[in-house]
mmJSON file of the N, C-alpha and C atoms, coordinates in Angstrom:
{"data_MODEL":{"atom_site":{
"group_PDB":["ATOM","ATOM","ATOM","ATOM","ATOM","ATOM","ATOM","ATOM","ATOM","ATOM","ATOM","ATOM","ATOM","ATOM","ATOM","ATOM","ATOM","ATOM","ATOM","ATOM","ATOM","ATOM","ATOM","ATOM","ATOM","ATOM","ATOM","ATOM","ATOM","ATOM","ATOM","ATOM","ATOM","ATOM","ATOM","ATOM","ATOM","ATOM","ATOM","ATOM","ATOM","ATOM","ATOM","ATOM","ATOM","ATOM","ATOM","ATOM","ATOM","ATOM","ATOM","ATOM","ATOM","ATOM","ATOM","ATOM","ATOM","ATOM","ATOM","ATOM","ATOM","ATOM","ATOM","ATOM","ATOM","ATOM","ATOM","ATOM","ATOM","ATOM","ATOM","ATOM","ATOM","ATOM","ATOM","ATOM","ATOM","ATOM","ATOM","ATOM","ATOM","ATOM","ATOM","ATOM","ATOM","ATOM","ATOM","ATOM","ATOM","ATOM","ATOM","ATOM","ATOM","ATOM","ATOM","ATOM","ATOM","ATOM","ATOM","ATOM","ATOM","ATOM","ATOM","ATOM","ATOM","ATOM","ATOM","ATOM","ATOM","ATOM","ATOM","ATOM","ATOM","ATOM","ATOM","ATOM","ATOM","ATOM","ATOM","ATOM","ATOM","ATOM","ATOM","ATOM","ATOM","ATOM","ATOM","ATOM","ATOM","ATOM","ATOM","ATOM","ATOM","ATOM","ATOM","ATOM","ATOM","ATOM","ATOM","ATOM","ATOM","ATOM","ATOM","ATOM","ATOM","ATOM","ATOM","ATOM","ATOM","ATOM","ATOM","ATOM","ATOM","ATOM","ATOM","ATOM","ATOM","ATOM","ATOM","ATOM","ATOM","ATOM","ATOM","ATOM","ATOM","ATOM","ATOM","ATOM","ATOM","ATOM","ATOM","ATOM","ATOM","ATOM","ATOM","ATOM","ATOM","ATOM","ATOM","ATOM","ATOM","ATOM","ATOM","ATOM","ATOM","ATOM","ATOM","ATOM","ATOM","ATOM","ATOM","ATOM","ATOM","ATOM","ATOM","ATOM","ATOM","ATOM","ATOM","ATOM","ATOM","ATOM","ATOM","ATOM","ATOM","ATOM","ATOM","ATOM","ATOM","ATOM","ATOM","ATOM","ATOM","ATOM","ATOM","ATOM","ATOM","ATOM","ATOM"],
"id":[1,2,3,4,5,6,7,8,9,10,11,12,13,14,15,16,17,18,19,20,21,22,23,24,25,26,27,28,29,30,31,32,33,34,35,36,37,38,39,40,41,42,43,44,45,46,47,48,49,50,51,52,53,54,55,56,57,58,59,60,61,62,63,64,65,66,67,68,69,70,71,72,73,74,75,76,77,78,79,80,81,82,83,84,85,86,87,88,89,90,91,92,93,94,95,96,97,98,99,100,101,102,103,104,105,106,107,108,109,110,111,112,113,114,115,116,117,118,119,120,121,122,123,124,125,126,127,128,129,130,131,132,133,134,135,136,137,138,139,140,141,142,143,144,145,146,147,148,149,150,151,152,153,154,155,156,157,158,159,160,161,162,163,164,165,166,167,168,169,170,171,172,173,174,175,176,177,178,179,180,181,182,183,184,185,186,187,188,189,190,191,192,193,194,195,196,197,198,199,200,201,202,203,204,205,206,207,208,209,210,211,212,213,214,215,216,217,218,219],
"type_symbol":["N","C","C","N","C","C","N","C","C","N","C","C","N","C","C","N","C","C","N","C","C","N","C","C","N","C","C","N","C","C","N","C","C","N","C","C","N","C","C","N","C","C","N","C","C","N","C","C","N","C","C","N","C","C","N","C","C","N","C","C","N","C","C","N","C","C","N","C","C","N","C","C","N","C","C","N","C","C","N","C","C","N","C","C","N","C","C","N","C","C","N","C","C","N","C","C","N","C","C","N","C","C","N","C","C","N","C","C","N","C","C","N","C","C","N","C","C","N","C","C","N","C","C","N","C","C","N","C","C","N","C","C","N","C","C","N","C","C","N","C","C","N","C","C","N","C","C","N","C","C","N","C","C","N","C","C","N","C","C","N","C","C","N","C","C","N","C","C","N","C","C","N","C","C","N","C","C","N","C","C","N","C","C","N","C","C","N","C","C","N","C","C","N","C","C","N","C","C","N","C","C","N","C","C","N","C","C","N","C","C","N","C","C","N","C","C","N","C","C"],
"label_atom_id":["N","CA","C","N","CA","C","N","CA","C","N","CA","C","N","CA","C","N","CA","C","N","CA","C","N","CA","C","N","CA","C","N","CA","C","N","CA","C","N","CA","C","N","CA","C","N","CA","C","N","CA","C","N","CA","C","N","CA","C","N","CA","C","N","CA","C","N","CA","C","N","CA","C","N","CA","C","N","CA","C","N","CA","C","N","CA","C","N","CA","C","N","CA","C","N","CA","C","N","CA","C","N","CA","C","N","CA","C","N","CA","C","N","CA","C","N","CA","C","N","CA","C","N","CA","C","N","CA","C","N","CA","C","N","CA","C","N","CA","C","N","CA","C","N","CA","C","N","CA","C","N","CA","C","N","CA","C","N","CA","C","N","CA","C","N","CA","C","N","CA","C","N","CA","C","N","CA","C","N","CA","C","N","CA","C","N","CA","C","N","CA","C","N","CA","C","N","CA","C","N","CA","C","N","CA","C","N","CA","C","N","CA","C","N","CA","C","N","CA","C","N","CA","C","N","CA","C","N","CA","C","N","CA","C","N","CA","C","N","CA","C","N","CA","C","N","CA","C","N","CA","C","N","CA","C"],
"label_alt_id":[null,null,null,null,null,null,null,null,null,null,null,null,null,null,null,null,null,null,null,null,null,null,null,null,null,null,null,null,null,null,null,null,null,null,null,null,null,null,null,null,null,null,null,null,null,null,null,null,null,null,null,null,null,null,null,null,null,null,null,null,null,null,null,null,null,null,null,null,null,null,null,null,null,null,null,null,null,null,null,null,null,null,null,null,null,null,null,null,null,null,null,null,null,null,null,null,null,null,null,null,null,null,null,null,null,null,null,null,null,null,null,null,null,null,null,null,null,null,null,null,null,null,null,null,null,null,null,null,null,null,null,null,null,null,null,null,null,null,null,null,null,null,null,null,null,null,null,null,null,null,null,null,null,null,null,null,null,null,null,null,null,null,null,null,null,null,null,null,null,null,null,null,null,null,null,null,null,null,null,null,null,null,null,null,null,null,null,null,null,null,null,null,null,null,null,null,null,null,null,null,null,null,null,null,null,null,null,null,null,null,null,null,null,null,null,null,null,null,null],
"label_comp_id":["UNK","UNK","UNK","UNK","UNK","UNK","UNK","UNK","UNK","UNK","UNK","UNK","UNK","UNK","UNK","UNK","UNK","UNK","UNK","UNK","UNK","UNK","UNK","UNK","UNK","UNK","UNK","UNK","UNK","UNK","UNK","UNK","UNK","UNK","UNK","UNK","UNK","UNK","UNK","UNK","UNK","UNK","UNK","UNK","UNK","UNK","UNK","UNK","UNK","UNK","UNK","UNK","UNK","UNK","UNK","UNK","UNK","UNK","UNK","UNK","UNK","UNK","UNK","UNK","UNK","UNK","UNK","UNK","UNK","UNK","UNK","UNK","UNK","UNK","UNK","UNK","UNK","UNK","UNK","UNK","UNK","UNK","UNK","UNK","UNK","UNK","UNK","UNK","UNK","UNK","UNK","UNK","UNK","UNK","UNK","UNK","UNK","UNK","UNK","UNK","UNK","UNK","UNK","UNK","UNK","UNK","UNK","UNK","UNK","UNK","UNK","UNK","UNK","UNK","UNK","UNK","UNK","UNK","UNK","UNK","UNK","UNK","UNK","UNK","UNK","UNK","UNK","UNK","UNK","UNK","UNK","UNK","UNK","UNK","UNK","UNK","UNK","UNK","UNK","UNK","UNK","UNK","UNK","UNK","UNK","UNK","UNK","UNK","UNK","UNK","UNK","UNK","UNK","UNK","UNK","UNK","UNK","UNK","UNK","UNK","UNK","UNK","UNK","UNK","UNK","UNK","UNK","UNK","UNK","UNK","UNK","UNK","UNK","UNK","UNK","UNK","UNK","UNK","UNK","UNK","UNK","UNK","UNK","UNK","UNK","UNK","UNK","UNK","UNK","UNK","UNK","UNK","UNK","UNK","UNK","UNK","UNK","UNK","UNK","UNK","UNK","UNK","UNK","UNK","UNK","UNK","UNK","UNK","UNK","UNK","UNK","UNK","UNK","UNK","UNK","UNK","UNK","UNK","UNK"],
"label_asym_id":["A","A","A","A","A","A","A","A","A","A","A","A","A","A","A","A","A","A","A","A","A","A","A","A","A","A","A","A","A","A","A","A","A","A","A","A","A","A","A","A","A","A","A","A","A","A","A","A","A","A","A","A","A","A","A","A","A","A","A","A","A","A","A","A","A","A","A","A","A","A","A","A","A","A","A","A","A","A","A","A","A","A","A","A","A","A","A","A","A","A","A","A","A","A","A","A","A","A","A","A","A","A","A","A","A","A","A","A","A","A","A","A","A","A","A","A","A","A","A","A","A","A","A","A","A","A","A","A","A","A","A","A","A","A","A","A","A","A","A","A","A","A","A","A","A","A","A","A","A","A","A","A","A","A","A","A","A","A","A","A","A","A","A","A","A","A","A","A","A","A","A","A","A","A","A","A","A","A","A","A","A","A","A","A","A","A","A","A","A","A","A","A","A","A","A","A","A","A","A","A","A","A","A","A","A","A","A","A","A","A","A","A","A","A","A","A","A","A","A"],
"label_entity_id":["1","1","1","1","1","1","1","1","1","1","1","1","1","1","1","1","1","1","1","1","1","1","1","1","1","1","1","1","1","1","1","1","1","1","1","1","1","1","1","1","1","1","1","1","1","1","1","1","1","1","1","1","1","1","1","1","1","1","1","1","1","1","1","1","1","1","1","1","1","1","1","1","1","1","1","1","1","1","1","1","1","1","1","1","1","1","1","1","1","1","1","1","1","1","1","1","1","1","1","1","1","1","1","1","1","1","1","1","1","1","1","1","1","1","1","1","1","1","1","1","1","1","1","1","1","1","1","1","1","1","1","1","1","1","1","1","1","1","1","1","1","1","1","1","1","1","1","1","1","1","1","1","1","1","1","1","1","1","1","1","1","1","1","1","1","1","1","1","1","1","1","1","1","1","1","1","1","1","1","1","1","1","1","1","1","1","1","1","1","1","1","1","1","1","1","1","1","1","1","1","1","1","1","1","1","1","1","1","1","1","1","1","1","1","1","1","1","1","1"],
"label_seq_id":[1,1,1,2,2,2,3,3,3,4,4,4,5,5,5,6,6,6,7,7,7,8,8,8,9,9,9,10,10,10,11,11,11,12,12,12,13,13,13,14,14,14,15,15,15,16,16,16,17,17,17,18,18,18,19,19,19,20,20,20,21,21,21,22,22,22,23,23,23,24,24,24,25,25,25,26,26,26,27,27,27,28,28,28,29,29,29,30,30,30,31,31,31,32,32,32,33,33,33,34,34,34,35,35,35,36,36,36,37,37,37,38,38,38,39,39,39,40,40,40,41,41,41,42,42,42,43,43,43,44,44,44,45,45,45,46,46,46,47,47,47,48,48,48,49,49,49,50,50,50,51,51,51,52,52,52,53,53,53,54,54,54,55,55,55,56,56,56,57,57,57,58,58,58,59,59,59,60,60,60,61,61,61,62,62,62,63,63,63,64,64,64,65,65,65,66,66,66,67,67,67,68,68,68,69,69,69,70,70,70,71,71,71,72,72,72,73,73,73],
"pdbx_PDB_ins_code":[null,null,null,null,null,null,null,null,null,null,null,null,null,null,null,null,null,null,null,null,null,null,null,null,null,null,null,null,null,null,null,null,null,null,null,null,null,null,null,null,null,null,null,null,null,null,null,null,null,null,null,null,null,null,null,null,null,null,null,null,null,null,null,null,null,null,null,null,null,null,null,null,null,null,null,null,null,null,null,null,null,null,null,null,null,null,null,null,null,null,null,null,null,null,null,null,null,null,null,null,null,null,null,null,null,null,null,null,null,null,null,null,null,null,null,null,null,null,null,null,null,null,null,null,null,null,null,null,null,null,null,null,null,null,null,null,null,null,null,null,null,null,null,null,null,null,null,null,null,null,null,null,null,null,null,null,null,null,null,null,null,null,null,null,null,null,null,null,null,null,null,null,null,null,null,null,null,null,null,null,null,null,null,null,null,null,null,null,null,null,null,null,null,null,null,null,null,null,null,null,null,null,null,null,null,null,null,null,null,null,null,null,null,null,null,null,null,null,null],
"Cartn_x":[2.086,1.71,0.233,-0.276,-1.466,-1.97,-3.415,-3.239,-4.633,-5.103,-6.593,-6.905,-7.997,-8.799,-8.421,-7.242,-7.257,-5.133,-4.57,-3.412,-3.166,-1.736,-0.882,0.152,-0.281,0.774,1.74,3.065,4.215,4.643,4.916,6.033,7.078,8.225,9.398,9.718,10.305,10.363,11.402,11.413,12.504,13.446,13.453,14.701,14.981,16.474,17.046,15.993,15.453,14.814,13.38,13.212,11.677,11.174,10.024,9.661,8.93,9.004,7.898,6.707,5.342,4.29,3.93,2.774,1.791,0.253,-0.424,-1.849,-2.362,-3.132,-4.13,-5.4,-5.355,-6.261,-7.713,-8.164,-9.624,-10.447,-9.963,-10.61,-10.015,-10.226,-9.191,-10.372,-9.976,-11.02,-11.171,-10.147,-9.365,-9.885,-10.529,-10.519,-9.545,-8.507,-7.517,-6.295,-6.767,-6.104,-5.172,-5.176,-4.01,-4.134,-3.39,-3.529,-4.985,-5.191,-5.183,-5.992,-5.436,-6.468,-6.61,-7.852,-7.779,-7.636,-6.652,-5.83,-6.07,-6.07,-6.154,-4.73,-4.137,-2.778,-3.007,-2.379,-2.273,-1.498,-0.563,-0.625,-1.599,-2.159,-3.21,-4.912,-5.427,-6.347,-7.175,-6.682,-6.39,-6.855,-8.0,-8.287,-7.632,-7.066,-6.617,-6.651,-6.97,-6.651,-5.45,-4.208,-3.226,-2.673,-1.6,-1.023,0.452,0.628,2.153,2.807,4.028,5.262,6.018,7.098,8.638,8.548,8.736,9.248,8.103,6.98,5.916,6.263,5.226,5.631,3.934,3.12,2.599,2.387,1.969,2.494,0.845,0.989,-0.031,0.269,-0.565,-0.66,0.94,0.937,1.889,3.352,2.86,4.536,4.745,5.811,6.059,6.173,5.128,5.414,5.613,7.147,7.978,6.918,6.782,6.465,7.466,6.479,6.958,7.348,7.696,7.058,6.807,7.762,7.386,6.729,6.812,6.409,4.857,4.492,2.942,2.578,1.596,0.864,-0.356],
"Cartn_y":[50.216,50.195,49.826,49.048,48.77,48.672,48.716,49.222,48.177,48.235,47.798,48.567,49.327,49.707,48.987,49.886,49.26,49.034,48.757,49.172,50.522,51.07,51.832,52.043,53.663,54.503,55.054,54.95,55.5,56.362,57.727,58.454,59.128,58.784,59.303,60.141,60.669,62.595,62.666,63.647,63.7,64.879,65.818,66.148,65.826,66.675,65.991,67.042,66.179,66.532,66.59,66.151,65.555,64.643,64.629,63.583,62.568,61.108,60.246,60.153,60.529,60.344,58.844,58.556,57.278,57.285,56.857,56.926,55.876,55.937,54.645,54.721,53.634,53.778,53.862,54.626,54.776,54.391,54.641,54.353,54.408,53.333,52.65,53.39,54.541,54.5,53.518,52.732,51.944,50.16,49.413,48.645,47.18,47.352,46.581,47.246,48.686,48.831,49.741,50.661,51.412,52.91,53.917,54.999,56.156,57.458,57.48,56.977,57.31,56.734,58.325,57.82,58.516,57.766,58.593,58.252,59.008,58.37,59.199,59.617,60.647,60.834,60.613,59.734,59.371,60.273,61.385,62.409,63.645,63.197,64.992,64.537,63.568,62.629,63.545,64.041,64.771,63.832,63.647,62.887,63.738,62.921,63.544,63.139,62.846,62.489,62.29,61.066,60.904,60.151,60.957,60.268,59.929,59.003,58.435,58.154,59.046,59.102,57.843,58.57,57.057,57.021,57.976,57.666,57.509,56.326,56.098,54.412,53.82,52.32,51.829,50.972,50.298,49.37,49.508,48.25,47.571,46.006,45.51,44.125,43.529,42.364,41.67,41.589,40.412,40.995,42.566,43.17,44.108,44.905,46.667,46.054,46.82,47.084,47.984,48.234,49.194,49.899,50.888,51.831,51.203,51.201,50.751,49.354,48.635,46.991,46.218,45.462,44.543,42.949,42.687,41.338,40.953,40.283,39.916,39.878,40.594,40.548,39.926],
"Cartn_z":[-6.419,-5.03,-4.937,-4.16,-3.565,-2.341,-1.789,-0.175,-0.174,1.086,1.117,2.6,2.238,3.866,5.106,6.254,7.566,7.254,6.214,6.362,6.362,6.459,7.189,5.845,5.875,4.579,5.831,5.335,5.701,5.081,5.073,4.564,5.277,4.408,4.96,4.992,5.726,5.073,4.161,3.414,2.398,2.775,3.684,3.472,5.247,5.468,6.725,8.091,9.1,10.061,9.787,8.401,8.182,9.18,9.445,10.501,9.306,10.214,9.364,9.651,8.502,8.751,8.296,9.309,9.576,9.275,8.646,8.473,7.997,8.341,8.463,7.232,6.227,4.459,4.99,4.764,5.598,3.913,2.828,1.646,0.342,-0.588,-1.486,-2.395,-3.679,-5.063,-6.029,-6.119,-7.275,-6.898,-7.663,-7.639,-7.669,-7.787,-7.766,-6.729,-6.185,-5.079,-5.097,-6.26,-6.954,-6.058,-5.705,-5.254,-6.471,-6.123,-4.22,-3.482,-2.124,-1.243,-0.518,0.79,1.204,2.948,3.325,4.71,5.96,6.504,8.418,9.037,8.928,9.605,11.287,11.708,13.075,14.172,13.451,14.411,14.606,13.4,14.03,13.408,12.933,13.167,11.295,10.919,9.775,8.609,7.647,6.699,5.43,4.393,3.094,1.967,0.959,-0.356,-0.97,-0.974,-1.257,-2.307,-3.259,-4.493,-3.831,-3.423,-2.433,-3.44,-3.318,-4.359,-3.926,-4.657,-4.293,-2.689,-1.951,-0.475,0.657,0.335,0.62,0.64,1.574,1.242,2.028,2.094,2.624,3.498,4.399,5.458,6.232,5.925,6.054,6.748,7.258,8.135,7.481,6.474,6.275,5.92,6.161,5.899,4.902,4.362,4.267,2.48,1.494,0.145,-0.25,-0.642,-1.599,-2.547,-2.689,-3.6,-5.52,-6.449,-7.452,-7.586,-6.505,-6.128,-7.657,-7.756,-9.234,-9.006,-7.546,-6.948,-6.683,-7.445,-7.498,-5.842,-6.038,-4.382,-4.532],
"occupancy":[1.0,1.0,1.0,1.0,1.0,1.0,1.0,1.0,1.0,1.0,1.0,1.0,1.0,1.0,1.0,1.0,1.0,1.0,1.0,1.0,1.0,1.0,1.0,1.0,1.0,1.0,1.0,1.0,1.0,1.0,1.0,1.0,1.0,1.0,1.0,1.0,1.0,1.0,1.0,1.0,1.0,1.0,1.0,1.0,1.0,1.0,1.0,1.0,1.0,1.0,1.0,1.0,1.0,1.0,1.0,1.0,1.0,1.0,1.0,1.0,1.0,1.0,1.0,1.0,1.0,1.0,1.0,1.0,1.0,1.0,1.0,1.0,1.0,1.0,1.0,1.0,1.0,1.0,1.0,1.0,1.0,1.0,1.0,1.0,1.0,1.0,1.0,1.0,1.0,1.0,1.0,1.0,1.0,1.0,1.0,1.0,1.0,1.0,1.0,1.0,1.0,1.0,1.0,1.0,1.0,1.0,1.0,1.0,1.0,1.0,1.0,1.0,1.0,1.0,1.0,1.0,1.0,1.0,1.0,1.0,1.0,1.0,1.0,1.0,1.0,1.0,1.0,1.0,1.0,1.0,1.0,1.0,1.0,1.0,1.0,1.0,1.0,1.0,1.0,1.0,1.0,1.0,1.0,1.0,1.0,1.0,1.0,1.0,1.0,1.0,1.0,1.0,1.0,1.0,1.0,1.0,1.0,1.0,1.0,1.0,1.0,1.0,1.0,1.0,1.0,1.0,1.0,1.0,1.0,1.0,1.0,1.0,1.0,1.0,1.0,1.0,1.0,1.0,1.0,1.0,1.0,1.0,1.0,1.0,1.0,1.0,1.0,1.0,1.0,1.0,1.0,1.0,1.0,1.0,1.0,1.0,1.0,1.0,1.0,1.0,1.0,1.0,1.0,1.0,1.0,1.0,1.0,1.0,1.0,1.0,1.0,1.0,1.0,1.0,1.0,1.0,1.0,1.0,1.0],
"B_iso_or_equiv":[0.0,0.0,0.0,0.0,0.0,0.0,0.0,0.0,0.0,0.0,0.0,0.0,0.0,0.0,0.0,0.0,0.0,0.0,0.0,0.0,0.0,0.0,0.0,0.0,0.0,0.0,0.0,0.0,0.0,0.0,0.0,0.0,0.0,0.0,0.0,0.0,0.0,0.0,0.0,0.0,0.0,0.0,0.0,0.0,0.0,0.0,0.0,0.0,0.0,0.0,0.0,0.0,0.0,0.0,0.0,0.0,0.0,0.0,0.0,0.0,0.0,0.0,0.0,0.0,0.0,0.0,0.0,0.0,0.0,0.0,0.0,0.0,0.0,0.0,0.0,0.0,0.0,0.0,0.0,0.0,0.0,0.0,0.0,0.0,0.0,0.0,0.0,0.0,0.0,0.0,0.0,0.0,0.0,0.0,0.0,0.0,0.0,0.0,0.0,0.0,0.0,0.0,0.0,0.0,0.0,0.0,0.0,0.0,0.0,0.0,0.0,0.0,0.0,0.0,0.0,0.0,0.0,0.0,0.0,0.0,0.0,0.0,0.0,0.0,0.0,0.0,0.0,0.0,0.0,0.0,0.0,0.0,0.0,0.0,0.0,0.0,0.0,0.0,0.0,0.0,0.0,0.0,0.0,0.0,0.0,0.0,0.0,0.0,0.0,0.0,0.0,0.0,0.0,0.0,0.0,0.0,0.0,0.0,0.0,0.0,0.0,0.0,0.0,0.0,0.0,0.0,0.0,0.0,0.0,0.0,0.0,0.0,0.0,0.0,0.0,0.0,0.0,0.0,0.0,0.0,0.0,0.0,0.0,0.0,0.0,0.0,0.0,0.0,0.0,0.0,0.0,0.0,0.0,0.0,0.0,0.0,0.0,0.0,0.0,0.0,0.0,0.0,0.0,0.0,0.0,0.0,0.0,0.0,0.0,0.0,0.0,0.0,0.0,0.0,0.0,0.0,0.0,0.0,0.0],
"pdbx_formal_charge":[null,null,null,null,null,null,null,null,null,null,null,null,null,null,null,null,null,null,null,null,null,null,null,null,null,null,null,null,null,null,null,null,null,null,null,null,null,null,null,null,null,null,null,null,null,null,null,null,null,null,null,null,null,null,null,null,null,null,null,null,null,null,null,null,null,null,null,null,null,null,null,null,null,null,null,null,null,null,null,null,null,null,null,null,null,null,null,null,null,null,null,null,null,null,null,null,null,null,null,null,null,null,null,null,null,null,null,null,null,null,null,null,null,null,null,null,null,null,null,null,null,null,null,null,null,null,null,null,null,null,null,null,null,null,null,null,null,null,null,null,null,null,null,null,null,null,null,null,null,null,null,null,null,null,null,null,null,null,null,null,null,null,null,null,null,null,null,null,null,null,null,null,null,null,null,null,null,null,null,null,null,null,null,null,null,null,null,null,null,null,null,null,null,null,null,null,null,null,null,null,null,null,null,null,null,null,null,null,null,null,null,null,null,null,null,null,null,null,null],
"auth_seq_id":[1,1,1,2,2,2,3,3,3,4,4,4,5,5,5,6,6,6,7,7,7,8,8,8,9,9,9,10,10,10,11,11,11,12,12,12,13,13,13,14,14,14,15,15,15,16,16,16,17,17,17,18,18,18,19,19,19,20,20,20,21,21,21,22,22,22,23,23,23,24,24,24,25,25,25,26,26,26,27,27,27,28,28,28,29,29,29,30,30,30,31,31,31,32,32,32,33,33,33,34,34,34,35,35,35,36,36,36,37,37,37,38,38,38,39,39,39,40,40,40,41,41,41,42,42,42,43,43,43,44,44,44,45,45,45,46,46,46,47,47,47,48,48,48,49,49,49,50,50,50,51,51,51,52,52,52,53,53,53,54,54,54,55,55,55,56,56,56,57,57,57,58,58,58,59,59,59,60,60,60,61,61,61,62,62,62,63,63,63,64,64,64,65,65,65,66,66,66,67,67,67,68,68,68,69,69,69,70,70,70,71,71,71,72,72,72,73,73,73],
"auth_comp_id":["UNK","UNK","UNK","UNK","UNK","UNK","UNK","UNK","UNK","UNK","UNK","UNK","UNK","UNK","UNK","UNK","UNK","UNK","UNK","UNK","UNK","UNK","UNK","UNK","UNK","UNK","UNK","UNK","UNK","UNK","UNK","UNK","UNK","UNK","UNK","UNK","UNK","UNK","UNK","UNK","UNK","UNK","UNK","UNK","UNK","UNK","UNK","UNK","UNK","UNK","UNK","UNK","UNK","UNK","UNK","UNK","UNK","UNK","UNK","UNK","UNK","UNK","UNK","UNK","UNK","UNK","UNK","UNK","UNK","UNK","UNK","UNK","UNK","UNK","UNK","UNK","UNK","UNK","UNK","UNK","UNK","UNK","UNK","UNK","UNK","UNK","UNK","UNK","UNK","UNK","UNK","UNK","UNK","UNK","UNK","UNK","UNK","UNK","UNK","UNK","UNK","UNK","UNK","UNK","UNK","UNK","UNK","UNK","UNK","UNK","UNK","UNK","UNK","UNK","UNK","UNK","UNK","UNK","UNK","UNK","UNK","UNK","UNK","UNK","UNK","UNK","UNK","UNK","UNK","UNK","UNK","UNK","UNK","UNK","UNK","UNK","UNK","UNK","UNK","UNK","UNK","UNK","UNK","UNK","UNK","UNK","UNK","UNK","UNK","UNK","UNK","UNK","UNK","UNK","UNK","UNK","UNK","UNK","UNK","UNK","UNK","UNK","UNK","UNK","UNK","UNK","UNK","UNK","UNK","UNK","UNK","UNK","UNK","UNK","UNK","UNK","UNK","UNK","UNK","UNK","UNK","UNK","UNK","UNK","UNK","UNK","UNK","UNK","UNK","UNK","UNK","UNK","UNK","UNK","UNK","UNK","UNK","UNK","UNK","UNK","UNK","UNK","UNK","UNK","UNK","UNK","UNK","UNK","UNK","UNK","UNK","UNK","UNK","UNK","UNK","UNK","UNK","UNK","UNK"],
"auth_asym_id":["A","A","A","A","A","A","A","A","A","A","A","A","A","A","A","A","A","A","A","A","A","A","A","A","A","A","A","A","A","A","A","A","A","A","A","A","A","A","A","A","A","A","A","A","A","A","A","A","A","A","A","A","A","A","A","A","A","A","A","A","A","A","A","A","A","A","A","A","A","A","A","A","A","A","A","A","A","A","A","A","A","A","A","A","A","A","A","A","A","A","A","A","A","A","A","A","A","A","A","A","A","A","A","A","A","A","A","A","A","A","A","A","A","A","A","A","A","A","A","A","A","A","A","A","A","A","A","A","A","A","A","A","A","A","A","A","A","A","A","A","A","A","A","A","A","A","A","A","A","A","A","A","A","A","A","A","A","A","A","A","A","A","A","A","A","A","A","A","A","A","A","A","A","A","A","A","A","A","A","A","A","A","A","A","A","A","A","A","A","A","A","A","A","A","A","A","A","A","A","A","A","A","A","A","A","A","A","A","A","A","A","A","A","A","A","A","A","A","A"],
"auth_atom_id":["N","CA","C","N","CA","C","N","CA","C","N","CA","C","N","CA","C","N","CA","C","N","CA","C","N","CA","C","N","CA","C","N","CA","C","N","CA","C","N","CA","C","N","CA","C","N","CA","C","N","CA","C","N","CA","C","N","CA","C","N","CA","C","N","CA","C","N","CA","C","N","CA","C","N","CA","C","N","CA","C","N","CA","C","N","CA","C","N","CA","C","N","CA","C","N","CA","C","N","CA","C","N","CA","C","N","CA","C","N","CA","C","N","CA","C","N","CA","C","N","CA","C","N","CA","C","N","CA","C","N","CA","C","N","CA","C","N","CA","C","N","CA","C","N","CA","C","N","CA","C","N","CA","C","N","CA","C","N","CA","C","N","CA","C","N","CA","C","N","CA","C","N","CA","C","N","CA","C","N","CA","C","N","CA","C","N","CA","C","N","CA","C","N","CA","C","N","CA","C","N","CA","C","N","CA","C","N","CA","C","N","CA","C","N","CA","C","N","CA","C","N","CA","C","N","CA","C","N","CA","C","N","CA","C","N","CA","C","N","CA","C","N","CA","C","N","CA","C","N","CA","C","N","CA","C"],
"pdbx_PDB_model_num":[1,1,1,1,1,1,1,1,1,1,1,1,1,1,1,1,1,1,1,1,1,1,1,1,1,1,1,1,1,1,1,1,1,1,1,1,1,1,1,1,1,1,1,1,1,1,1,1,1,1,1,1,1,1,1,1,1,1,1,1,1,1,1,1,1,1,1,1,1,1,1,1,1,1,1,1,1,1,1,1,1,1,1,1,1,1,1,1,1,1,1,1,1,1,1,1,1,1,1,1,1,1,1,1,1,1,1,1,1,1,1,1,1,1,1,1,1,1,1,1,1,1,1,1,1,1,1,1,1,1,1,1,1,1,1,1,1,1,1,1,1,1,1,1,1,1,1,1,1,1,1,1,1,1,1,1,1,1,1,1,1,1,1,1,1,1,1,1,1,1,1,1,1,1,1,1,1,1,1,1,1,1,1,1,1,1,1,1,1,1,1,1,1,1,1,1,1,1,1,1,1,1,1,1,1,1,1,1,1,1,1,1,1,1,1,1,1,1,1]
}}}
């Protein structure tokens, strides 16, 4: 997975009546873009430090990257 400052972490909830969280990459540590980051949750404006498992995906100008993703970006 890779992100860049200004896309949008998704997580899904994992069990049933989980809600999905949204946040926005406020800061990438990793030079090539690798987790964590640290994210803005867009429901409660909440900054965090995040290691995004499997049910996490990225979503950026040009569209949603799968977590574990084998396709050159």
């Amino acid at each position: 997975m890779k992100a860049n400052v200004g896309d949008r972490l998704v997580l899904e909830g994992t069990h049933v009546g989980d809600p999905r969280r949204v946040g926005v990459v406020t800061a990438v540590r990793d030079d090539a873009g690798r987790p964590p980051y640290v994210v803005k949750w867009l429901d409660t404006g909440h900054e965090s430090l995040v290691f995004p498992g499997a049910d996490a995906r990225v979503e950026t100008a040009t569209g949603p990257r799968q977590a574990g993703s084998t396709v050159p970006e």
